[in-house]
C-alpha positions as CSV (number, residue, x, y, z in Angstrom):
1,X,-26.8,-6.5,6.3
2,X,-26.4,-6.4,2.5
3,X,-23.2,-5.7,1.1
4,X,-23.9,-2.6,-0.2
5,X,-25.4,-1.6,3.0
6,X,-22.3,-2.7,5.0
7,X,-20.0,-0.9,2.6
8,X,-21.4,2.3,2.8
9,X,-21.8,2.0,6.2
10,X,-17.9,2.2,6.6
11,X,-18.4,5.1,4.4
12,X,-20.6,7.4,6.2
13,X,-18.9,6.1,9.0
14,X,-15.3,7.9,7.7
15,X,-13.6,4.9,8.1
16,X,-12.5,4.8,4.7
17,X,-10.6,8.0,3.9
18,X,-9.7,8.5,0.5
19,X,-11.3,5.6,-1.2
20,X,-10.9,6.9,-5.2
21,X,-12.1,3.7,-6.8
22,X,-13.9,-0.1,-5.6
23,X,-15.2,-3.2,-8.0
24,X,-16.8,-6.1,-6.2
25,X,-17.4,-8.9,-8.3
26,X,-18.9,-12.3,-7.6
27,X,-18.5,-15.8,-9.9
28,X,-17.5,-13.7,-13.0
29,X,-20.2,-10.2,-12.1
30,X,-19.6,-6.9,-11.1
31,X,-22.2,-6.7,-8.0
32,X,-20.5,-3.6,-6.3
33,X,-19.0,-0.6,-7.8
34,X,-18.4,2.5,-5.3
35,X,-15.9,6.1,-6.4
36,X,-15.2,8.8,-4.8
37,X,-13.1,12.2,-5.0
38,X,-10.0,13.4,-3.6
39,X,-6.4,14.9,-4.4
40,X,-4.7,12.1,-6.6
41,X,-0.7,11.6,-8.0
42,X,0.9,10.0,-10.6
43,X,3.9,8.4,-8.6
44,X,4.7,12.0,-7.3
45,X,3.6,13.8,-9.7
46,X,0.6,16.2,-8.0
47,X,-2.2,15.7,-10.2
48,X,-4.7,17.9,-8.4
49,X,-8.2,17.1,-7.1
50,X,-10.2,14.0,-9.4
51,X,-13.8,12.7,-9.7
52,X,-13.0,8.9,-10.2
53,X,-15.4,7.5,-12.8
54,X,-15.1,3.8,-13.7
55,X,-12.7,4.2,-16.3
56,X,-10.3,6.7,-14.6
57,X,-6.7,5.6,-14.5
58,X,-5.0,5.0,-11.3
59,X,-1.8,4.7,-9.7
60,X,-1.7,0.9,-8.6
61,X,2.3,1.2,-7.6
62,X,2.9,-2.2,-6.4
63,X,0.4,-4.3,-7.2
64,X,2.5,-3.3,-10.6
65,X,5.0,-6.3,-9.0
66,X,2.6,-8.7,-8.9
67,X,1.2,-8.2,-12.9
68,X,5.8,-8.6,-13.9
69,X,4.5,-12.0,-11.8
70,X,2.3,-12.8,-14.5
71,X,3.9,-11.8,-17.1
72,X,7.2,-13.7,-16.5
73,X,4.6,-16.3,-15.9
74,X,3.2,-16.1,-19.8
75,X,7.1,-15.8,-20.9
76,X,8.1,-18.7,-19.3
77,X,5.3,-21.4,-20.5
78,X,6.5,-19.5,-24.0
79,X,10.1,-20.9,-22.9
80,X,11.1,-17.2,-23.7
81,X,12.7,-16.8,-19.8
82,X,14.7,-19.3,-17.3
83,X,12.5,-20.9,-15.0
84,X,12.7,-20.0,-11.3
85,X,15.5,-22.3,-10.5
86,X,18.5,-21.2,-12.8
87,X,20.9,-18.6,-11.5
88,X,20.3,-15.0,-11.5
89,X,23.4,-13.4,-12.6
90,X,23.6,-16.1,-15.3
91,X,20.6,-13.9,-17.0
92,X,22.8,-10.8,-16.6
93,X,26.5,-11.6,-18.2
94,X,26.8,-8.3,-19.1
95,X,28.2,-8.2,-15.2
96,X,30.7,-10.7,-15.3
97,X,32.4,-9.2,-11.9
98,X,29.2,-10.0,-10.0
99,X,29.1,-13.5,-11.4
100,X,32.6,-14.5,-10.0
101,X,31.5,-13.3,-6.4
102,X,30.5,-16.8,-5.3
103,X,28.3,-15.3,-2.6
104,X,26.0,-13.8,-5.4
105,X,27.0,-16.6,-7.7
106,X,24.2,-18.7,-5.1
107,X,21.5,-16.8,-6.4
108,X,18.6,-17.8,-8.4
109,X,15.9,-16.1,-10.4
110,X,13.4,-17.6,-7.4
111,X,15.4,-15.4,-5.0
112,X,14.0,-12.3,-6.8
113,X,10.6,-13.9,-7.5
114,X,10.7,-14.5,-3.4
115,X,12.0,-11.3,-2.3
116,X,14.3,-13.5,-0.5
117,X,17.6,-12.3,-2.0
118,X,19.7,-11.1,0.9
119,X,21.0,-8.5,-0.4
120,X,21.0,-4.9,1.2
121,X,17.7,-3.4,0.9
122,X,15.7,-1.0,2.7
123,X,12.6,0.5,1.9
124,X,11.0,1.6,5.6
125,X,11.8,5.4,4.7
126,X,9.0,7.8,2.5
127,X,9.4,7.4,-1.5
128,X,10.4,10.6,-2.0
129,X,14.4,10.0,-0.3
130,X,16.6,8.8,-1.9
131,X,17.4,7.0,1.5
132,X,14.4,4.3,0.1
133,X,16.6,1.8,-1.9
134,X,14.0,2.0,-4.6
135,X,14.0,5.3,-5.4
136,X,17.8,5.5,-4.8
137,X,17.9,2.5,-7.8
138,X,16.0,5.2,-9.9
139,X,18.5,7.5,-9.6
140,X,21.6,5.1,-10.7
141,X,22.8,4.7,-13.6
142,X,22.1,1.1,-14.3
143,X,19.1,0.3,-12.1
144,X,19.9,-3.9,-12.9
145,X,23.7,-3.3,-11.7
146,X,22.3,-0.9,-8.6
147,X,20.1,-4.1,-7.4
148,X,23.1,-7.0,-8.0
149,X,25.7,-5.2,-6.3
150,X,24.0,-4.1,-3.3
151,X,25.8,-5.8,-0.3
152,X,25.6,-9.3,0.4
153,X,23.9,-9.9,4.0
154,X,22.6,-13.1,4.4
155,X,22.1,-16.4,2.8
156,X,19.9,-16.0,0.1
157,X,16.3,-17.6,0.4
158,X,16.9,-17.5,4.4
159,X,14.5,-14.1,4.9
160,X,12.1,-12.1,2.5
161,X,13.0,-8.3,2.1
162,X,10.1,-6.2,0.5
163,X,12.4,-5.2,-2.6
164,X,11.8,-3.3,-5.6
165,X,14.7,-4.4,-7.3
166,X,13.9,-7.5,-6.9
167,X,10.8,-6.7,-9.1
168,X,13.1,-4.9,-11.6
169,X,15.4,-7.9,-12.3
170,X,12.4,-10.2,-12.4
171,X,10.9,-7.3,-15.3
172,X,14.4,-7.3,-17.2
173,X,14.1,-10.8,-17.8
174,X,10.9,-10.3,-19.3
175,X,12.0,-8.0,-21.6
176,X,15.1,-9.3,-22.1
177,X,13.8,-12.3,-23.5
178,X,10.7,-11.2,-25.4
179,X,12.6,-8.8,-27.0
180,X,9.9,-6.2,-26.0
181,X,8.8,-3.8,-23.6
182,X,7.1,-4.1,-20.6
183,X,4.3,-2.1,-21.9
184,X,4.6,-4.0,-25.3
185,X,4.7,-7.5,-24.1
186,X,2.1,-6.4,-21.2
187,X,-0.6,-5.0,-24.1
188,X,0.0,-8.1,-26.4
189,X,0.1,-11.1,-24.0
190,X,-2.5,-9.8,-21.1
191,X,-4.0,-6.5,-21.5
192,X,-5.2,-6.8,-24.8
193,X,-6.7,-10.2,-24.6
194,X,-8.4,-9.4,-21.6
195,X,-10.0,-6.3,-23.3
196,X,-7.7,-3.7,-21.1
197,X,-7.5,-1.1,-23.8
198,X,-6.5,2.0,-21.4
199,X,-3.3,1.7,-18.9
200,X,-0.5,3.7,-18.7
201,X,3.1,2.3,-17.5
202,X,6.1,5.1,-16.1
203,X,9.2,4.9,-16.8
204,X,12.4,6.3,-15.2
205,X,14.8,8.6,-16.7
206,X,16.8,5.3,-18.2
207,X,13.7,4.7,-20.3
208,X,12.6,1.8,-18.5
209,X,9.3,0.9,-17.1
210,X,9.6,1.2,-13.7
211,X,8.6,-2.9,-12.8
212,X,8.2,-2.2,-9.4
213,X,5.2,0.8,-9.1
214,X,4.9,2.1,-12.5
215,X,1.3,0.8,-13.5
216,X,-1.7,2.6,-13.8
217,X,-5.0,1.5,-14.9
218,X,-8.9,1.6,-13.8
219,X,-10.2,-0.1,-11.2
220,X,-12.4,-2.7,-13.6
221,X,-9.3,-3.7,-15.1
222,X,-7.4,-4.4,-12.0
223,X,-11.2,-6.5,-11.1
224,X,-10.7,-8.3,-14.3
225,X,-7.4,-9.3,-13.8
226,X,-8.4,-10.8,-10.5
227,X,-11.2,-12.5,-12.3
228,X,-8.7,-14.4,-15.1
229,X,-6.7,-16.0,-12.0
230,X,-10.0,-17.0,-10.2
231,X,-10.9,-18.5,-14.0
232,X,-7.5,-20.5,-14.3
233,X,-6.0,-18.1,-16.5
234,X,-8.2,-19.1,-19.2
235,X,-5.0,-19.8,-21.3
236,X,-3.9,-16.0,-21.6
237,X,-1.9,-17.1,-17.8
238,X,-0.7,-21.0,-17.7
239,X,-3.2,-22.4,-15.0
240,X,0.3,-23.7,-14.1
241,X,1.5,-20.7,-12.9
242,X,-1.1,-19.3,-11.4
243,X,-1.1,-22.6,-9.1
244,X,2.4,-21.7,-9.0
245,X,2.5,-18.1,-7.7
246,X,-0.7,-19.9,-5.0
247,X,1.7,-21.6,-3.5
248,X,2.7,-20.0,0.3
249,X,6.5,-19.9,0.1
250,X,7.7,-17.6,2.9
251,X,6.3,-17.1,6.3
252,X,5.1,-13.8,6.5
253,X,2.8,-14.7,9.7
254,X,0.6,-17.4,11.4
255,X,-1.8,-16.4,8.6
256,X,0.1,-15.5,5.5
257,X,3.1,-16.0,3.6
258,X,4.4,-14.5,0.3
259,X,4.8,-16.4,-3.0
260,X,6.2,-15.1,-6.5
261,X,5.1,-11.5,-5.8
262,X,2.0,-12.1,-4.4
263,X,0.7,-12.4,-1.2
264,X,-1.3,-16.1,-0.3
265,X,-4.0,-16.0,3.0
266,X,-3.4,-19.2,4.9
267,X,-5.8,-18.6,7.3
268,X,-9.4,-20.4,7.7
269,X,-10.3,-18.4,4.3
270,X,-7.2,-19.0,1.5
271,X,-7.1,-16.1,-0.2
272,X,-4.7,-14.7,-2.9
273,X,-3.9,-10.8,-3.0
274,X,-2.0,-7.6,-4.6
275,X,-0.8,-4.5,-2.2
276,X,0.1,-0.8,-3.3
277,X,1.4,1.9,-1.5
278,X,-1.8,4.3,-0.5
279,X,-4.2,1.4,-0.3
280,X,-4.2,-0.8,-3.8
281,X,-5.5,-3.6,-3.2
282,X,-6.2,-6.5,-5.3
283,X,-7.9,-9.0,-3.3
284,X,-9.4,-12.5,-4.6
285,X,-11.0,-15.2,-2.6
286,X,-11.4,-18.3,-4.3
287,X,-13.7,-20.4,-2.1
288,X,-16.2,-17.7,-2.6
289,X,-15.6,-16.2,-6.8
290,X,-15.2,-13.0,-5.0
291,X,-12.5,-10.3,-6.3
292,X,-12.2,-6.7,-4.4
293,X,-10.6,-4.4,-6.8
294,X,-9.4,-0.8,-4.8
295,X,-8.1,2.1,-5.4
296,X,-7.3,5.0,-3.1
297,X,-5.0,8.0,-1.8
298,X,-3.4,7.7,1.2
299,X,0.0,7.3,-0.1
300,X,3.2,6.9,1.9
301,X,0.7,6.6,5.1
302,X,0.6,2.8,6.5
303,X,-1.1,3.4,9.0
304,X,-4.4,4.2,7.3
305,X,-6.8,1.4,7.3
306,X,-9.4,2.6,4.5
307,X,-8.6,-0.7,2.5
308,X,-9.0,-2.8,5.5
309,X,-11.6,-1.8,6.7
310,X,-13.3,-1.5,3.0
311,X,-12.2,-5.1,2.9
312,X,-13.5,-6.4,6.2
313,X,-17.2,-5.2,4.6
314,X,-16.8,-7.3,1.6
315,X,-15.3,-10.1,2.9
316,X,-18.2,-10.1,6.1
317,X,-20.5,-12.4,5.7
318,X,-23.9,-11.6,4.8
């Protein structure tokens, strides 16, 4: 079966609920492009019912984490960050109490990159409490202080813990050291030169970009992204860092493991991938020059397989 066939097979099928947005491309083409229609938000902000066209903005919440990834990737090779190994709180002397804590004092900027911090952090509960630790960073006062101070519960680098504010401390750096915004250094060292003109990133009610979630942008642009790792970065990313962020550093099962904010398939097929709350997916398999770009809306509702089973047509072979 073709791969349009099989796709919209799972469609007529209903096994793909609130797919807004897919881009299939292969070796550098778009072969598949398939929108739909649905209720939509911006974070959680209601935005009514939308007709997805190819250059419709969208929500790609943490598959935000992964582009910081990149970008403290450009601002490194640009010497304009610490690399992975210095300490964290040495980036943040502005909390000089943290930095005499010698438990924290262990911690290095590849701790954050890893989610592998051990710090206190819990994000199992909806987005919408402020009993989820990222939207209870939000509502501090210093989001960067919020994610330092959080108790100490393990040894650092021992176990990852999916963490926002990981993603925040790795953004800070970034702009912290360019000088710039997130939005500013993301338009100027990877949106632009890739021809993104359109995205949108939220901030919080600090003023900052919100690192963790706050992207938005159409579902050819998230493909294209995709397609500059699969080209070796084609100098906009270092190829060294895209090697880099390849690299399977914690366990996550017999068949993946997570690197610097993104997820690497170990498995008979290596893969290299994105996630977003409601079914973002970013999804690149090198051995074939395939990238699966998704958007959709089933937000706060894991147990929805429209992107996996989206995927599993794709990835099927022919």
């Amino acid at each position: 079966m073709a791969l349009a066939d099989r796709v919209d097979s799972v469609l007529r099928a209903g096994k793909a609920p609130n797919l807004h947005g897919l881009v299939v491309v292969e070796n550098g083409q778009i072969i598949l492009e398939r929108y739909g229609a649905g209720q939509d938000f911006k974070l959680n902000e209601p935005l009514g019912h939308v007709t997805f066209e190819p250059d419709t903005l969208h929500d790609v919440r943490s598959v935000t984490k992964s582009v910081v990834s990149l970008l403290y990737g450009i601002a490194l090779a640009e010497k304009l960050v610490a690399p992975p190994e210095e300490g964290l709180l040495a980036q943040f002397p502005e909390y000089p109490d943290l930095a005499e804590d010698p438990q924290r004092a262990r911690l290095t900027i590849e701790h954050a990159l890893t989610m592998t911090l051990g710090l206190e952090w819990d994000e199992s509960v909806p987005y919408t409490s402020t009993a989820n630790s990222e939207i209870a960073m939000e509502y501090a006062p210093d989001r960067h202080r919020f994610v330092l101070e959080r108790p100490v519960v393990e040894e650092p680098g021992r176990r990852r813990t999916y963490s926002g504010g990981a993603t925040a401390l790795i953004g800070q750096l970034v702009v912290k050291g360019t000088g710039r915004s997130l939005t500013e250094f993301g338009r100027s060292a990877l949106f632009e030169p890739l021809g993104i003109g359109e995205f949108e990133w939220g901030r919080g009610g600090d003023g900052a970009e919100m690192a963790a979630s706050g992207l938005r942008l159409a579902p050819r642009d998230l493909a294209a992204i995709g397609t500059l790792l699969l080209d070796g970065g084609r100098g906009i990313v270092p190829r060294s860092w895209i090697e880099e962020l390849s690299r399977p550093r914690v366990k996550i099962d017999d068949e993946s493991a997570y690197s610097y904010h993104w997820y690497v398939g170990t498995g008979e097929h290596p893969s290299l991938a994105a996630h977003g709350n409601g079914g973002q997916v970013l999804h690149l398999a090198p051995e074939r020059g395939l990238v699966v770009a998704m958007t959709a809306g089933n937000y706060d509702n894991f147990a929805q397989s429209t992107s996996a089973a989206v995927l599993d047509a794709v990835l099927q072979e022919a």
